[in-house]
N, C-alpha and C positions, 0 to 999 in steps of 0.2 A: 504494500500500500504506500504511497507517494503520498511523503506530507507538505506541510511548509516550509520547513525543516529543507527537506530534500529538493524542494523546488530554490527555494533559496542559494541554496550551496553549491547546485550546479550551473546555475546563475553568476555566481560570483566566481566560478571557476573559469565561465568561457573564455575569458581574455587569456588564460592561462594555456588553456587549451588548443588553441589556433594554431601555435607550432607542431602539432601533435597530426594536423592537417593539414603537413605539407608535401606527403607522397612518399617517393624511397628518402633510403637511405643512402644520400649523398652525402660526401664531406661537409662537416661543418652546420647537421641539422638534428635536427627533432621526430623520430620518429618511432612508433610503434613498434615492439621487437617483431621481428620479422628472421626466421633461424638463415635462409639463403643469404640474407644482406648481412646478419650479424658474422655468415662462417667468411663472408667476401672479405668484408672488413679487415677481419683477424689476420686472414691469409695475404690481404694487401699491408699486415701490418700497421693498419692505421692506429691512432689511438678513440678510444672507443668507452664510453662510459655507459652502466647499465644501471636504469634507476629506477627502482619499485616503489611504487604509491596507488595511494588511492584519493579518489575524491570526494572524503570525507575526512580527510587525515589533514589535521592544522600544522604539522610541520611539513610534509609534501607541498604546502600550499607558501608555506616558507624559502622553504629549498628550491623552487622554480623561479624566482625572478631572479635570486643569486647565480642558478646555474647560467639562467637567459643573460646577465649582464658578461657573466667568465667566458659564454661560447662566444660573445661577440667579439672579444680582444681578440684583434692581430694573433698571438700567439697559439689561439685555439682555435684556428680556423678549420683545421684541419681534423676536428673531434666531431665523434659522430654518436649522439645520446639517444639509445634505442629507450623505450620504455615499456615496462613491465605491470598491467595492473591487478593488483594485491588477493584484491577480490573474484578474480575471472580466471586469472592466470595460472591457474595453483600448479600446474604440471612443470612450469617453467623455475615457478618458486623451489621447487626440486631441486630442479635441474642447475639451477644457482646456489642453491642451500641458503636462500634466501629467507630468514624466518621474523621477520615484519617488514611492514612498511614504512618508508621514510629511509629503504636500504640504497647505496652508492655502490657499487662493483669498478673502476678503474680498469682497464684492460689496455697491454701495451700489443699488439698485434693477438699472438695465443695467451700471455703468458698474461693473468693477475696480477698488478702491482699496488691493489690495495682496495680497503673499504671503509664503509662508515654506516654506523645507522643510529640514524637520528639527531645528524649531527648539521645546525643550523648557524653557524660561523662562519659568514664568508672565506676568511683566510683559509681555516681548517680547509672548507671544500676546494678553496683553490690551488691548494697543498695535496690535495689527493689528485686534482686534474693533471697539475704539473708530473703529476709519477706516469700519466700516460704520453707524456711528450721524448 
């Protein structure tokens, strides 16, 4: 059942959301995980950051304009933020060992180099992006 509540919060999410609808996964974007764009990525080596939330989670809702202002710098042009949602996704949450939402995953091509969850400190997260470069 759909309250006010929920009509509210999706509402104030859509400005958030707009990146999330901009197609593949190209360098330097916003997009849905998607496993053929995510294995491309790794295998081009790019850096690659994997970010689980929901849209009802108050620090996800934090965590995105920090991220939105970090992929815009010069130096992170070439990061590519798949996303993962919390509530829908569970086979993936697995598959990350991902166990809440507001999680970061960092990725340098294959290889891990680091994470966060829950963690809403610009530097901090710009301290993990920098591990994917």
């Amino acid at each position: 059942m759909t309250s006010r509540r929920h009509v509210v919060a999706f509402l104030a999410a859509l400005p958030a959301l707009a990146p999330l609808l901009a197609g593949p996964a190209w360098a330097g974007t916003v997009t849905p995980f998607d496993a053929e764009a995510f294995a491309a990525a790794q295998q081009a080596g790019r850096p690659i950051l994997v970010a689980v939330g929901a849209p009802w989670c108050p620090i996800c809702r934090t965590q995105k304009p920090i991220l939105a202002k970090l992929a815009a710098e010069p130096r992170f042009r070439d990061l590519t933020v798949f996303t993962i949602d919390f509530d829908s996704q569970k086979e993936l949450l697995r598959r990350f060992d991902a166990r809440m939402q507001s999680t970061l995953i960092a990725f340098k091509g294959v290889a891990e180099t680091g994470r966060s969850v829950g963690e809403t400190q610009p530097e901090w997260i710009e301290g993990l992006l920098e591990k994917t470069l």
